[in-house]
N, C-alpha and C positions, 0 to 999 in steps of 0.2 A: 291688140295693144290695150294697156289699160286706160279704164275709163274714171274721171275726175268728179266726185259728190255733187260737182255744180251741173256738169252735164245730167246725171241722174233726174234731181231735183226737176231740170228746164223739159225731161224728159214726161214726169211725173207732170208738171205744173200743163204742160200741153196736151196731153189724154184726158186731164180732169177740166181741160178747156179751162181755166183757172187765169185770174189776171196776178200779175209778178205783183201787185199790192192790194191783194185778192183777201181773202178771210186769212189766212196761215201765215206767218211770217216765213223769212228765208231758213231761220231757226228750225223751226215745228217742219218744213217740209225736208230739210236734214235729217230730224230726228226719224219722219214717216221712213225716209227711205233707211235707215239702220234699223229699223224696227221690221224691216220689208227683211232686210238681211236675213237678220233671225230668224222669221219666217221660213225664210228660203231653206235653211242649215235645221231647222227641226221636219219640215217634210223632207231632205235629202236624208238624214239620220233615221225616220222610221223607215224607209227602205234598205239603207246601210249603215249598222251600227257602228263601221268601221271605218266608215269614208274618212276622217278626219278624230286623230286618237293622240292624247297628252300623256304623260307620266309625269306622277311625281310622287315622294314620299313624308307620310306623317307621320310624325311621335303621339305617343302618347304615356304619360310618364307618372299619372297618379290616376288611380281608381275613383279620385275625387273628382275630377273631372276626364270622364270619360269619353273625350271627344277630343277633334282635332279638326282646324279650321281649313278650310277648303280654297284653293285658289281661286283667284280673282278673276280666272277665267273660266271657271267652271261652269257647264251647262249639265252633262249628262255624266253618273257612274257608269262604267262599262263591266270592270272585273276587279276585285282588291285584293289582296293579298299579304299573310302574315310572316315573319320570318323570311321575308322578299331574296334569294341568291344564298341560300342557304339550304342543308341536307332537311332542314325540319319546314319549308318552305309551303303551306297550303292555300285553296282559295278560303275569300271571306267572302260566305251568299249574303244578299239583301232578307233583312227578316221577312218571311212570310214566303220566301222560296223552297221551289220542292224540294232543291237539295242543300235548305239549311238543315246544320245539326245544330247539337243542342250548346256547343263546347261557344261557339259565338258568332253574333249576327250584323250586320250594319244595318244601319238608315240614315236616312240623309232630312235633316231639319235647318230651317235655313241655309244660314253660309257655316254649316256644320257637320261633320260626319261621325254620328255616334257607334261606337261598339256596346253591344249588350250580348250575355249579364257584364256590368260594369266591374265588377270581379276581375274578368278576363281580359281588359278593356286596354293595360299597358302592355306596352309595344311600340316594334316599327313595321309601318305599314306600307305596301306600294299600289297607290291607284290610278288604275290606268280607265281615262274619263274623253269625252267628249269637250272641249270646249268650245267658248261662244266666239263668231268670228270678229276677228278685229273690226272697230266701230271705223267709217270713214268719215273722212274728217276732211275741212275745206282750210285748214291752215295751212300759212305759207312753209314754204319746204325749210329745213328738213323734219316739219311735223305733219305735212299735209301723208293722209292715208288715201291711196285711190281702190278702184276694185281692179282687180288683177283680171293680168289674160283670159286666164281660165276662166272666171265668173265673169265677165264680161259681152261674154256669149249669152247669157241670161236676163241681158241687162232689162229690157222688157220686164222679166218678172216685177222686178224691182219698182220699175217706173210704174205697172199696172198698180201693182199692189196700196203705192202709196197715194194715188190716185182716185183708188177708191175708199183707202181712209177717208181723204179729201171731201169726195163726195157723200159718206158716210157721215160724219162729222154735221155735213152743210143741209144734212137731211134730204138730199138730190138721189134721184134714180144713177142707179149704176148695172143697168139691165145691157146699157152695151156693150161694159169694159167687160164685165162677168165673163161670159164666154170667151174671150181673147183673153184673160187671164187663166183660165180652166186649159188653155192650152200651155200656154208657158208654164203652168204647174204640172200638167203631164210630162211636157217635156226635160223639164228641170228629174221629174222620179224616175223618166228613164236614163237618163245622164248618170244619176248617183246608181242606180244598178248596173251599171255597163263598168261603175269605177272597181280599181280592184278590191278584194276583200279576203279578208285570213277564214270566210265561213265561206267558199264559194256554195254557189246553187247545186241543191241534186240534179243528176242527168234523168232526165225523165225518156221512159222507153215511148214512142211513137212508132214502133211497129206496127202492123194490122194484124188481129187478132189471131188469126188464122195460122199465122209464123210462131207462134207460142208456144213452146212446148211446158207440160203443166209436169212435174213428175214428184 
């Protein structure tokens, strides 16, 4: 079932042995566990860059301004694309990839996604991105955000992490949470590898050498 910011918080505030009118307000130890969140969603994503994938589309409609702004949810580019559903449809590499060419390249600056040479730069574009998980939130319904099922199983992660902000923060050893958090972040990367993905893993041969035939 899902779990409510306040429980998180009360989970974090008791690992960090912390008093409820302790150094951090109710505020700040909200903020710790959305910031735990984040966390959580950039070590599951360098294991699967697919675990969780947005689409949407940008114009860009003058050379003069060679860029287009990037949604409000956006963490990560995945793959972009020009002429998106169409017979002349290509990808767009990140500049500095092996398989950009020369015809045109993205990067990403701020809360902005430029194409260069700016020449090439108008168009409609389709980027399919990573985004940042929805912030939880302690308002009353229907604005309160809880942590869902799924992540709920993690919830640990969450409460260590913010815990040892906490105690980071307070200049305090955090020699005991470290290790029990080293766990929940193992297990959190093997969770995001086990999820489905459009690159599964190669099957690696485990024969014994002996069964090989070399030809």
């Amino acid at each position: 079932m899902a779990t409510t910011l306040a429980a998180l918080v009360v989970g974090g505030r008791t690992a960090a042995n912390a008093q409820v009118d302790g150094a951090w307000s109710q505020t700040e130890w909200e903020s710790a566990i959305n910031r735990a969140l984040e966390a959580f969603w950039v070590d599951c994503l360098a294991i699967n860059q697919t675990l969780r994938v947005s689409s949407t589309t940008l114009t860009i409609t003058s050379t003069g301004t060679p860029y287009a702004s990037l949604p409000a949810d956006f963490m990560s580019a995945l793959r972009l694309f020009v002429y998106a559903g169409t017979s002349q449809q290509r990808e767009v590499f990140r500049s500095g990839a092996e398989d950009a060419d020369a015809e045109r390249t993205f990067r990403i600056e701020g809360s902005n996604l430029y194409i260069d040479p700016f020449e090439r730069s108008v168009g409609s574009y389709l980027l399919r991105y990573n985004p940042l998980p929805t912030a939880l939130s302690s308002a009353a319904p229907p604005d309160q955000v809880d942590l869902d099922a799924e992540l709920s199983q993690h919830r640990e992660y969450f409460e260590l992490h913010a815990a040892i902000a906490y105690l980071s923060s307070e200049q305090e050893s955090i020699s005991d949470l470290a290790p029990r958090f080293a766990i929940c972040q193992q297990r959190a990367l093997d969770w995001a590898a086990r999820q489905r993905s459009s690159q599964p893993s190669k099957i690696r041969d485990v024969r014994p050498r002996r069964f090989i035939r070399w030809v």
